[in-house]
N, CA, C and O atoms as CSV, one atom per row, in Angstrom:
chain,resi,resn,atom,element,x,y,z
A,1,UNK,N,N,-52.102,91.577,18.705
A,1,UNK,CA,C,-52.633,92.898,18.909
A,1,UNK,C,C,-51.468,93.831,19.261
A,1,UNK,O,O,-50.598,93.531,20.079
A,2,UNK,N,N,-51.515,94.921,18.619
A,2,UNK,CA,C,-50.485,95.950,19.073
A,2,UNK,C,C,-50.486,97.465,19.783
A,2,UNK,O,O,-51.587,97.663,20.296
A,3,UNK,N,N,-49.849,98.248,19.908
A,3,UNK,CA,C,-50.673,99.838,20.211
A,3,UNK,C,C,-51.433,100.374,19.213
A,3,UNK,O,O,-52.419,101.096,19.364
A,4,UNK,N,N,-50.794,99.884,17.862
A,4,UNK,CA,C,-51.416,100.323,16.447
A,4,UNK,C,C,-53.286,100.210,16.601
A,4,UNK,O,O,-54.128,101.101,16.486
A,5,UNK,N,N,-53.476,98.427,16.961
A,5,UNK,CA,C,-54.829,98.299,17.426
A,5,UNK,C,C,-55.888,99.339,18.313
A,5,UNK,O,O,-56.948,99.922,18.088
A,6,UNK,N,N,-54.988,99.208,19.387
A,6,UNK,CA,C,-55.610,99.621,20.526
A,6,UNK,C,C,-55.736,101.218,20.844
A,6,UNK,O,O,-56.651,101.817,21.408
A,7,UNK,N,N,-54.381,101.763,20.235
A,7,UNK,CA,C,-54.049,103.070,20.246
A,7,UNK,C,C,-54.036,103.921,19.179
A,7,UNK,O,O,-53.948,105.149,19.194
A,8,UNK,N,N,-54.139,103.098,18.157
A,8,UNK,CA,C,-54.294,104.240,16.875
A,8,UNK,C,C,-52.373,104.502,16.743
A,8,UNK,O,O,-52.118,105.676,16.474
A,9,UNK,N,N,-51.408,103.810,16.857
A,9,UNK,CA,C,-50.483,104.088,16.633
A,9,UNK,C,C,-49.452,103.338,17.694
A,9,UNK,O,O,-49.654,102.320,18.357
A,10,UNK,N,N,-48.099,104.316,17.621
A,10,UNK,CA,C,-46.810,104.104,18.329
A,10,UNK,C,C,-46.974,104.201,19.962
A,10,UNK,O,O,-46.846,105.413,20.130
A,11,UNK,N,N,-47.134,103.762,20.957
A,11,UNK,CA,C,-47.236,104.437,21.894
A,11,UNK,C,C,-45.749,103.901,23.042
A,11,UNK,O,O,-45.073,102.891,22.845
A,12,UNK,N,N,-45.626,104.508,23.747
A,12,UNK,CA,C,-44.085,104.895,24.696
A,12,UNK,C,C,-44.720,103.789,25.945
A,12,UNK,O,O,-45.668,103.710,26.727
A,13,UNK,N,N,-43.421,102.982,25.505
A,13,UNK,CA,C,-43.311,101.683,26.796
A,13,UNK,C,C,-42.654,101.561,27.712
A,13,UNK,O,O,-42.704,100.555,28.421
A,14,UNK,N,N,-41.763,102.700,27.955
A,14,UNK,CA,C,-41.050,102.873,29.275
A,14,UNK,C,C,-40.422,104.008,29.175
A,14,UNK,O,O,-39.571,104.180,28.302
A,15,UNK,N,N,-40.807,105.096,30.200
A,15,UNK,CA,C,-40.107,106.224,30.822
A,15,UNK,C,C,-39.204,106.472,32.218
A,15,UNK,O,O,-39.475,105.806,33.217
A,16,UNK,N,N,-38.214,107.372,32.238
A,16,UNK,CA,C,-37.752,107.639,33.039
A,16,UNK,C,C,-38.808,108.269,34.056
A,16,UNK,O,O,-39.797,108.797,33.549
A,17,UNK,N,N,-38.698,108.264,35.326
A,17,UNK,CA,C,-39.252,109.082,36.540
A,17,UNK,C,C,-38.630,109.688,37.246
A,17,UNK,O,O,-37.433,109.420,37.353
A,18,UNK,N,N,-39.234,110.778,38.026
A,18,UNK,CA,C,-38.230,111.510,38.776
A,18,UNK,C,C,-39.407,112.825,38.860
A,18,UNK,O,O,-40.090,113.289,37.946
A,19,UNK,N,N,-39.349,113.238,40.404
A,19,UNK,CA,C,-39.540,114.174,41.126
A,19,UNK,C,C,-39.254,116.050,40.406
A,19,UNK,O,O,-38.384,116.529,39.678
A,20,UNK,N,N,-40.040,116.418,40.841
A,20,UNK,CA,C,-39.904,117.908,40.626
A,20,UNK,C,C,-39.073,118.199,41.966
A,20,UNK,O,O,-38.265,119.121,41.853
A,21,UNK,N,N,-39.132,117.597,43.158
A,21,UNK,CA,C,-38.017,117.761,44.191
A,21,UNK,C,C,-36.547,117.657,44.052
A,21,UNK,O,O,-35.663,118.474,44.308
A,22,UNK,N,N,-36.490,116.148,43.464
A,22,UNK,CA,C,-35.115,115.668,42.992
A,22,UNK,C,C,-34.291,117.157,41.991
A,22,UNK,O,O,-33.232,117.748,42.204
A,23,UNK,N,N,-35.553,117.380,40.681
A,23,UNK,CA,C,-35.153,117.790,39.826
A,23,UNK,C,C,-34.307,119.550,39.780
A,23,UNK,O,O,-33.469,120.132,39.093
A,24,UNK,N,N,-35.212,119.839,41.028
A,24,UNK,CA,C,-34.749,121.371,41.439
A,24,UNK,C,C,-33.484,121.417,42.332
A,24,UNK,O,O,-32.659,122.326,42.417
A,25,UNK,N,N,-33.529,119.933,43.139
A,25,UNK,CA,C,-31.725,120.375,43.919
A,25,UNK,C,C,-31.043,119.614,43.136
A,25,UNK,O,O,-29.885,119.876,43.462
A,26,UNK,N,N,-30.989,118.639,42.100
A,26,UNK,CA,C,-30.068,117.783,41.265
A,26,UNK,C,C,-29.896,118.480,40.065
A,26,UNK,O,O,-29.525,117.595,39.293
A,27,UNK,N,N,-29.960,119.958,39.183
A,27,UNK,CA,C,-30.550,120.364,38.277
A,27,UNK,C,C,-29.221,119.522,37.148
A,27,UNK,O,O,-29.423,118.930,36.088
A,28,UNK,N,N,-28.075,119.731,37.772
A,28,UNK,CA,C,-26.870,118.805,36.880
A,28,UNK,C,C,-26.857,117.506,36.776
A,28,UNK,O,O,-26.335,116.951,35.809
A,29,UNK,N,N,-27.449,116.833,37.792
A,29,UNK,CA,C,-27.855,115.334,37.402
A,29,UNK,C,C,-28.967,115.174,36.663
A,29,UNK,O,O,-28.952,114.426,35.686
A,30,UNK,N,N,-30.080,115.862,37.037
A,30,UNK,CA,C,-30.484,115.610,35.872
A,30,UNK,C,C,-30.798,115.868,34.634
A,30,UNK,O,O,-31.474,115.174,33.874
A,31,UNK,N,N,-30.137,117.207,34.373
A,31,UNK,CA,C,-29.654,117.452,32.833
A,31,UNK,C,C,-28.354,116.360,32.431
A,31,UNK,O,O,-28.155,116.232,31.223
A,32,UNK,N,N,-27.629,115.717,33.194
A,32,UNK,CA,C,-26.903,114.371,32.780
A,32,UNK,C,C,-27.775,113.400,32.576
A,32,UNK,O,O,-27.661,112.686,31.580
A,33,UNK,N,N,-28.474,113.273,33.204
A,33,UNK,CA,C,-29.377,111.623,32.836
A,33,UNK,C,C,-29.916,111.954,31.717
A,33,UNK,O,O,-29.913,111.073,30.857
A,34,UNK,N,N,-30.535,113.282,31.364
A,34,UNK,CA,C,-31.727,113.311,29.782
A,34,UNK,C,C,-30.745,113.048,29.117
A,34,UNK,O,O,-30.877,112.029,28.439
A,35,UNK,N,N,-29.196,113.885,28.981
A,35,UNK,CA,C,-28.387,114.204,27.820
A,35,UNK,C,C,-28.301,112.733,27.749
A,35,UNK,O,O,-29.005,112.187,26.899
A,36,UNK,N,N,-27.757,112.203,28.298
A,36,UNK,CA,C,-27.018,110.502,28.495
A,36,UNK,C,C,-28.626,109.353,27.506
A,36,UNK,O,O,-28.493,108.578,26.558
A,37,UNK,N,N,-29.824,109.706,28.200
A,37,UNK,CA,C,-31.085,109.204,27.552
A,37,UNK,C,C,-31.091,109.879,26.247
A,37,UNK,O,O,-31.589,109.100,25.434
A,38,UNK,N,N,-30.837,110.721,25.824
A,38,UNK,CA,C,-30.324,110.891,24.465
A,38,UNK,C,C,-29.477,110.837,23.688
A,38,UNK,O,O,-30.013,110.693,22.589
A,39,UNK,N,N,-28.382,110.868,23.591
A,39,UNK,CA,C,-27.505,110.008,23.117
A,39,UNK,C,C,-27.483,108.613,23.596
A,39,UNK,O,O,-26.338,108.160,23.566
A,40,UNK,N,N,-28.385,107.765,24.037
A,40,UNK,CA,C,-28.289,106.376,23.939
A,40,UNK,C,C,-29.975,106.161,22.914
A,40,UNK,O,O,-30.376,105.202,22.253
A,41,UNK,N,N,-30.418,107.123,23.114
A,41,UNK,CA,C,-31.494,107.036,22.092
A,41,UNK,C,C,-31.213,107.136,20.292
A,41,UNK,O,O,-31.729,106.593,19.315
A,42,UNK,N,N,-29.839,108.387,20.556
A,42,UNK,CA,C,-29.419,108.495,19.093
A,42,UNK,C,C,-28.679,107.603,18.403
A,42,UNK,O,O,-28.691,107.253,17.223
A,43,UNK,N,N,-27.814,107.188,19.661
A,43,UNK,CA,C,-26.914,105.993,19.224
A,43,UNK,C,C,-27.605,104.816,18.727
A,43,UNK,O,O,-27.491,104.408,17.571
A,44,UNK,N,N,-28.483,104.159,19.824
A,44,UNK,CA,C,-29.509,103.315,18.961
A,44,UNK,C,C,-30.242,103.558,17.910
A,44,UNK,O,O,-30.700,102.467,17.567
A,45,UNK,N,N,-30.535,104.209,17.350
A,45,UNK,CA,C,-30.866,104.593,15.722
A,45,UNK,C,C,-30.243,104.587,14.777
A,45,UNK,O,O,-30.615,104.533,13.605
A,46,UNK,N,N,-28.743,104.670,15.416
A,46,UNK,CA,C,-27.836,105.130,14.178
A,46,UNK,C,C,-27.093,103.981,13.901
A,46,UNK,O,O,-26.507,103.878,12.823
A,47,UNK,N,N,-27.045,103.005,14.849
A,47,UNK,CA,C,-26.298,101.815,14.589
A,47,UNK,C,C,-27.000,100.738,15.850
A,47,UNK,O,O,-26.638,100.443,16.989
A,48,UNK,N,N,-28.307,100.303,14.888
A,48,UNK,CA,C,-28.805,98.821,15.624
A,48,UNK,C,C,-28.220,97.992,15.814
A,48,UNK,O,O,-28.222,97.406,16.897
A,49,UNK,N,N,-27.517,97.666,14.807
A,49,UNK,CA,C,-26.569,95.838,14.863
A,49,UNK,C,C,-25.819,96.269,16.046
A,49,UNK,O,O,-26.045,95.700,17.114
A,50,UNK,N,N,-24.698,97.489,15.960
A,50,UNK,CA,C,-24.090,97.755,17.378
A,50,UNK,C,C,-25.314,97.543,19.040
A,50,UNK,O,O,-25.137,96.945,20.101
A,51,UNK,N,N,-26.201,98.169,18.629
A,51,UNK,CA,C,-26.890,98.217,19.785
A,51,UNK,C,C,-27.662,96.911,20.422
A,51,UNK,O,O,-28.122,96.749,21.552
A,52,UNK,N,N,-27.628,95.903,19.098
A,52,UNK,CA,C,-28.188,94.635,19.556
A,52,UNK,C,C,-27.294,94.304,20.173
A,52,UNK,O,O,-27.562,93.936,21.317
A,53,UNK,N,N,-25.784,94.269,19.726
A,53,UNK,CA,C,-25.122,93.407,19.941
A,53,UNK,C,C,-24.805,93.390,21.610
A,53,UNK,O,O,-24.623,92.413,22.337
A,54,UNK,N,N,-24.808,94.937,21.970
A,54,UNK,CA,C,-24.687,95.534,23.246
A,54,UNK,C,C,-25.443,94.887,24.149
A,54,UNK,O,O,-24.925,94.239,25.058
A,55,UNK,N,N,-26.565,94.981,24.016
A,55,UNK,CA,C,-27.840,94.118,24.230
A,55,UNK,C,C,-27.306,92.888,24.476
A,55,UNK,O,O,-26.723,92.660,25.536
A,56,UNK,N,N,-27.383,92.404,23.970
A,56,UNK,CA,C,-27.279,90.691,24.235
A,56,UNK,C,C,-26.328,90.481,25.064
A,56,UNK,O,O,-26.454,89.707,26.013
A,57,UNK,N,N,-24.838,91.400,24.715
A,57,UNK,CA,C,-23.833,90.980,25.975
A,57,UNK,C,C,-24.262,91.346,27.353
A,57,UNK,O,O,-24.019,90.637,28.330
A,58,UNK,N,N,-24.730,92.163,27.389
A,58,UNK,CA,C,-25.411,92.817,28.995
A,58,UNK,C,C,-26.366,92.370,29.339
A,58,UNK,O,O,-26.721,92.662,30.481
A,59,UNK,N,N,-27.159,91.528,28.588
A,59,UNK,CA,C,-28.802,91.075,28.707
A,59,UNK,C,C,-28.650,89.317,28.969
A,59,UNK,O,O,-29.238,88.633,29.807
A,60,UNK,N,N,-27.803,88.960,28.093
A,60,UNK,CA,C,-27.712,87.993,27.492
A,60,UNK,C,C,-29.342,87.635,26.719
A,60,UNK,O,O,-30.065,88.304,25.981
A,61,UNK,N,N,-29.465,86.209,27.328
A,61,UNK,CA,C,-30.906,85.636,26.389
A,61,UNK,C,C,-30.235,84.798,25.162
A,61,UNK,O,O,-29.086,84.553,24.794
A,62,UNK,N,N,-31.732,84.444,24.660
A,62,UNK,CA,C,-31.398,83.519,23.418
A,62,UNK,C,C,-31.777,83.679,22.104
A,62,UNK,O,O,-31.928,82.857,21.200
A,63,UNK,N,N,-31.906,84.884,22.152
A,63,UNK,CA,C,-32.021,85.136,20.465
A,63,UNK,C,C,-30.775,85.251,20.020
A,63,UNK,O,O,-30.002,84.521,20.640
A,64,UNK,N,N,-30.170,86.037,18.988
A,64,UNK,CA,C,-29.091,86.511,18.390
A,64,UNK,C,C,-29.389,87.692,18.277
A,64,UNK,O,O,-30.514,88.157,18.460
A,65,UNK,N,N,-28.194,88.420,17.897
A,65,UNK,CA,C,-27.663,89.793,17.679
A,65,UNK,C,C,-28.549,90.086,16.605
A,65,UNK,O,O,-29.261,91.068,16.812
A,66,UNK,N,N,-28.703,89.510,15.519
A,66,UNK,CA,C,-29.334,89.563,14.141
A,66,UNK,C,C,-30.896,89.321,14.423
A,66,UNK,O,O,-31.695,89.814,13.626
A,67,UNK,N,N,-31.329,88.646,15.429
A,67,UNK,CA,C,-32.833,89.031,15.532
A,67,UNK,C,C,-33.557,90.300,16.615
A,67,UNK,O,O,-34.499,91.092,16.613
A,68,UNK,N,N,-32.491,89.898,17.432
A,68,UNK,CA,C,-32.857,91.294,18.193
A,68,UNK,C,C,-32.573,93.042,17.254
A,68,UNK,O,O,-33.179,94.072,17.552
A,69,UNK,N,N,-31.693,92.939,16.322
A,69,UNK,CA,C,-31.975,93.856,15.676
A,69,UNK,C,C,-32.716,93.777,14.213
A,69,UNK,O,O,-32.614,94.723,13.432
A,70,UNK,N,N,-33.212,92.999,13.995
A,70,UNK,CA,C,-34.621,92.473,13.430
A,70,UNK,C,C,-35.644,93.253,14.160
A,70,UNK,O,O,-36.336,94.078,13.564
A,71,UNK,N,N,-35.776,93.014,15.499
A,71,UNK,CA,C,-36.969,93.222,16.101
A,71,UNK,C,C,-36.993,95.147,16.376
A,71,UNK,O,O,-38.079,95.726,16.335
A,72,UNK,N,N,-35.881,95.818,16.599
A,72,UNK,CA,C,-35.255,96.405,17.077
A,72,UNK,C,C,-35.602,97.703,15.633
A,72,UNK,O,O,-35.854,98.903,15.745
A,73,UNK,N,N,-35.502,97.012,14.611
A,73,UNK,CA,C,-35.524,97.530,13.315
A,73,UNK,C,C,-36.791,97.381,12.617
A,73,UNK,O,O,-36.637,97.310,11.398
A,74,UNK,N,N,-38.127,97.305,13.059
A,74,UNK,CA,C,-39.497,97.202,12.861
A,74,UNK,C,C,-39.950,98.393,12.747
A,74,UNK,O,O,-39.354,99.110,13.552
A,75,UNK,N,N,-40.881,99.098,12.014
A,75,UNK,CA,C,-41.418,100.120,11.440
A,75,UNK,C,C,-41.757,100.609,12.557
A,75,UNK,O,O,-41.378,101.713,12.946
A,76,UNK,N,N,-42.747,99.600,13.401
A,76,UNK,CA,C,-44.141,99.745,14.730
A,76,UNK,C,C,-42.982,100.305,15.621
A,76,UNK,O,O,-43.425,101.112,16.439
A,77,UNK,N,N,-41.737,100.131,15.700
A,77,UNK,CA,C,-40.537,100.237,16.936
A,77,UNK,C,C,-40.113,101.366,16.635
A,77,UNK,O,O,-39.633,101.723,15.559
A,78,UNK,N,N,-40.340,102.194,17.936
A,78,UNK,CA,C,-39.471,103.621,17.835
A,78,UNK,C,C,-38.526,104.209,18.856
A,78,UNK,O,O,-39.244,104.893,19.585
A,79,UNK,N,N,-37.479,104.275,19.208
A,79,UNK,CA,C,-36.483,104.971,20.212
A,79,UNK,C,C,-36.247,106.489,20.076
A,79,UNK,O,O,-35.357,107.151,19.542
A,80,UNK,N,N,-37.421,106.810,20.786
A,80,UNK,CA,C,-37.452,108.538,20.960
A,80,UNK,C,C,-38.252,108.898,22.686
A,80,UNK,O,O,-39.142,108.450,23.409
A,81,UNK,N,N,-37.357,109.852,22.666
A,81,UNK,CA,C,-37.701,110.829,24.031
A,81,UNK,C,C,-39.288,111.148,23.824
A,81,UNK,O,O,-40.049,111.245,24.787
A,82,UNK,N,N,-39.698,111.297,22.509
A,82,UNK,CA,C,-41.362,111.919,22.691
A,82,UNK,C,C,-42.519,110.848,23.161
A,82,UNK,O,O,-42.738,109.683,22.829
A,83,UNK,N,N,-43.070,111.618,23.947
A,83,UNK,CA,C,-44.262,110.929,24.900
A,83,UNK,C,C,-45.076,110.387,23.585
A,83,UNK,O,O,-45.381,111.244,22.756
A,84,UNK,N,N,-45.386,109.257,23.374
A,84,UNK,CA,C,-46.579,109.045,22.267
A,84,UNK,C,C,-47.931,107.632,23.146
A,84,UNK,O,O,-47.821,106.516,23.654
A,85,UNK,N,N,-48.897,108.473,22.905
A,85,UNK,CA,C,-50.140,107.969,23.128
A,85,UNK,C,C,-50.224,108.044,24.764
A,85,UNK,O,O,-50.908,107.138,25.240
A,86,UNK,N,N,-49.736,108.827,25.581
A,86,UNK,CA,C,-49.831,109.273,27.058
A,86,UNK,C,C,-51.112,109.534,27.559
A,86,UNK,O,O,-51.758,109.023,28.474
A,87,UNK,N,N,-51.409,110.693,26.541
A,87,UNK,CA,C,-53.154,111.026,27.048
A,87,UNK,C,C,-53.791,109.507,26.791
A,87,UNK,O,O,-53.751,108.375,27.274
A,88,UNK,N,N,-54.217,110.022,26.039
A,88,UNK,CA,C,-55.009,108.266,25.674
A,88,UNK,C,C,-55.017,107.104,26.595
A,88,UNK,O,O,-55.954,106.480,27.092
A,89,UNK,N,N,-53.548,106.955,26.709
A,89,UNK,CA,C,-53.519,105.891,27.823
A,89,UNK,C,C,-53.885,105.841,29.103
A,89,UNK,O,O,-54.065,104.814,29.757
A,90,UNK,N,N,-54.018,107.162,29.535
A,90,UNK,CA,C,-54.350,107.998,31.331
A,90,UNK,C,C,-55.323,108.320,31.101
A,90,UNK,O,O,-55.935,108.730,32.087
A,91,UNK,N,N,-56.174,108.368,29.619
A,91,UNK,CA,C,-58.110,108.897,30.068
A,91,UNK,C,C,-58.701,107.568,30.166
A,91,UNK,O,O,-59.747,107.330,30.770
A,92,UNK,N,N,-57.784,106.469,29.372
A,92,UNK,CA,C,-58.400,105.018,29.806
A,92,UNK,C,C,-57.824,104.242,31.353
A,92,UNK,O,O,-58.263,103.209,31.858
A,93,UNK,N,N,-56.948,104.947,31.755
A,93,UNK,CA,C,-57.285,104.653,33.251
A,93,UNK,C,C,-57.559,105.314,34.592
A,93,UNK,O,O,-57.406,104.969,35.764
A,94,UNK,N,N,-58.244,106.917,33.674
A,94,UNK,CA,C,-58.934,107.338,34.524
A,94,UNK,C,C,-60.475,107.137,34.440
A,94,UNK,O,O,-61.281,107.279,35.359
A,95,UNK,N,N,-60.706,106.801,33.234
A,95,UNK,CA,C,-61.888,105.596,33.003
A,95,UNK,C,C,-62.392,104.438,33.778
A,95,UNK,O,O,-63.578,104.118,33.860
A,96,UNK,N,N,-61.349,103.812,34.364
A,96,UNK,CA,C,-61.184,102.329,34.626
A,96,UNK,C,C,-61.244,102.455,36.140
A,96,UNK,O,O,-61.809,101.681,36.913
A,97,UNK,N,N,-60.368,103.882,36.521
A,97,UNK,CA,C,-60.590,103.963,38.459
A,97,UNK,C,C,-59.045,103.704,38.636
A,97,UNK,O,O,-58.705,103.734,39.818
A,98,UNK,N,N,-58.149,103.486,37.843
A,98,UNK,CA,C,-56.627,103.285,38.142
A,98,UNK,C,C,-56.250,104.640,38.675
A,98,UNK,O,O,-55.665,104.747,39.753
A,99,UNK,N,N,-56.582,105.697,37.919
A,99,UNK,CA,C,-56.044,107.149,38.236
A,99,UNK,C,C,-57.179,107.991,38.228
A,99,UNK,O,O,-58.050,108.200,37.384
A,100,UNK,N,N,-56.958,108.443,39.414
A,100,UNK,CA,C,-58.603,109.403,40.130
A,100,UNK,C,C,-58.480,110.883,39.405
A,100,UNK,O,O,-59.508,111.532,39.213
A,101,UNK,N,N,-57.115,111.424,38.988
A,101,UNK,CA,C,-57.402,112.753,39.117
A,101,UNK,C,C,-57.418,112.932,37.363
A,101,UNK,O,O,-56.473,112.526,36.686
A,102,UNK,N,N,-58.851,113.718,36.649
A,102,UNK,CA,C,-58.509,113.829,35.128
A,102,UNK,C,C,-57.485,114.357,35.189
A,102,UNK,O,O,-56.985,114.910,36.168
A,103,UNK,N,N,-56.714,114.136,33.257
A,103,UNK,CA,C,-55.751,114.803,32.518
A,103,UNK,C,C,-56.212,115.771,31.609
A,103,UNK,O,O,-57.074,115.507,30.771
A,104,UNK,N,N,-55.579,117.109,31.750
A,104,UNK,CA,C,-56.050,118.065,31.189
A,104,UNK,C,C,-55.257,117.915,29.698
A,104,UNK,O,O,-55.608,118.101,28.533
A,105,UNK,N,N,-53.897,117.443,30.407
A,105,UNK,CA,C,-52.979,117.150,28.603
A,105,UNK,C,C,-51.856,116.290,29.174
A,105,UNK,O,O,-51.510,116.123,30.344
A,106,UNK,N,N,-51.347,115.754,27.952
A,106,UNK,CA,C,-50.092,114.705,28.731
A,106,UNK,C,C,-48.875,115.716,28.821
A,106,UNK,O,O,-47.803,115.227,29.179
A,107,UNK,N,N,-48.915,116.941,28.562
A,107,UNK,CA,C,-48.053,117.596,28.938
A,107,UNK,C,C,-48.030,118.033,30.312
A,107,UNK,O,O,-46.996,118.550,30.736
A,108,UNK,N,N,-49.102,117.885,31.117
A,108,UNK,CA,C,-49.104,117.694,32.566
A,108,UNK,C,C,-48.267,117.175,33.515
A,108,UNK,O,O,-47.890,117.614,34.601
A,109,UNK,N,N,-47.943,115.711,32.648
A,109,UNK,CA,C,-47.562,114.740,33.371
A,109,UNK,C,C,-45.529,114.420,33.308
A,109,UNK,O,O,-44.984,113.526,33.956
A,110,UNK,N,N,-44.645,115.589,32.202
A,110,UNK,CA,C,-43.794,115.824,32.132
A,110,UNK,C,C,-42.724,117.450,32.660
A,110,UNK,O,O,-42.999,118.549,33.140
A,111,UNK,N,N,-41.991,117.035,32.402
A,111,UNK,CA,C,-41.023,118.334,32.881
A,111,UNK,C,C,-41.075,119.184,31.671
A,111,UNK,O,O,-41.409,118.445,30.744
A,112,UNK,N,N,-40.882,120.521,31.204
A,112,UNK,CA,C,-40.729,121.153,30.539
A,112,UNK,C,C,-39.933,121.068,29.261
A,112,UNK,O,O,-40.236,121.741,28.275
A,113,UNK,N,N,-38.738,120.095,29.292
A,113,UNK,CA,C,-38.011,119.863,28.420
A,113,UNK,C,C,-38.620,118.930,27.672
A,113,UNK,O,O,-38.301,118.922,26.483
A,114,UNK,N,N,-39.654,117.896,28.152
A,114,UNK,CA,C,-40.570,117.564,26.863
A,114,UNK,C,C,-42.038,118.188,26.355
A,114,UNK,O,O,-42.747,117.863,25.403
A,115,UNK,N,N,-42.152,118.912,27.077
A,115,UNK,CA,C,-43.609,119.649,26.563
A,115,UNK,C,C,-43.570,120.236,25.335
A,115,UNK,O,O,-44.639,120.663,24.899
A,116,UNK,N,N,-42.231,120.400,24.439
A,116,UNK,CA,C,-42.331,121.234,23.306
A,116,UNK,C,C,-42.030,120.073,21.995
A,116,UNK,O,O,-41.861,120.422,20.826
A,117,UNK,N,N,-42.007,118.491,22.530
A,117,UNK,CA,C,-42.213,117.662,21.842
A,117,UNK,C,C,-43.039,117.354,21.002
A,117,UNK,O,O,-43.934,118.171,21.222
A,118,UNK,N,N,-43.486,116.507,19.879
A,118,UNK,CA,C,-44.680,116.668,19.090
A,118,UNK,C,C,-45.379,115.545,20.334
A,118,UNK,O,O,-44.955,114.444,19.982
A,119,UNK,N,N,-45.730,115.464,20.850
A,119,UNK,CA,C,-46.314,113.863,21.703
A,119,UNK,C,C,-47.669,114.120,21.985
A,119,UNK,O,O,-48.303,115.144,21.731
A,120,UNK,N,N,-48.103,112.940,22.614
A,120,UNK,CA,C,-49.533,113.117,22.430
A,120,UNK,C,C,-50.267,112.348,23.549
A,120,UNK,O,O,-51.497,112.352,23.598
């Protein structure tokens, strides 16, 4: 089963976090961390085999370089900043009792620099 199943598509398996507190006295750190999360987003697109290989030395594990960018290189697999399947995922656990307060949009739940994303 995949998000495709469950979600009707691609959906985003790990985000950065961080405070609207942090974000207003750090405004240079954290315009360094997005820039830095993007260019490691671009870089991984543009050269997988490099990025597996990166991978594995820092990760180690037991696949190879050549399957992790196998896996890495799958249609369903995407390395992008845009929020995908957010709402969806927060009306089913404000459904469930995980999260009490509704979502009006998943643009709620980000900083401004992704709200003009296509995401969903």
């Amino acid at each position: 089963m995949t998000s495709y199943d469950i979600l009707g598509g691609q959906s985003t398996a790990a985000l950065l976090i961080g405070s609207e507190r942090f974000r207003k006295a750090n405004p240079k750190t954290f315009e360094a961390v997005r820039a830095a999360l993007k260019e490691a987003i671009n870089s991984i697109n543009a050269k997988k085999k490099e990025a597996a290989e990166l991978y594995l030395k820092m990760a180690g594990g037991k696949n190879t370089a050549t399957e992790i960018e196998s896996i890495i290189s799958q249609p369903d697999w995407a390395f992008t900043l845009t929020p995908q399947k957010i709402e969806k995922t927060v009306r089913f656990m404000n459904k469930i009792g995980l999260i009490k307060t509704p979502l009006k949009s998943w643009k709620d739940l980000f900083f401004p620099e992704a709200r003009d994303l296509p995401g969903d």
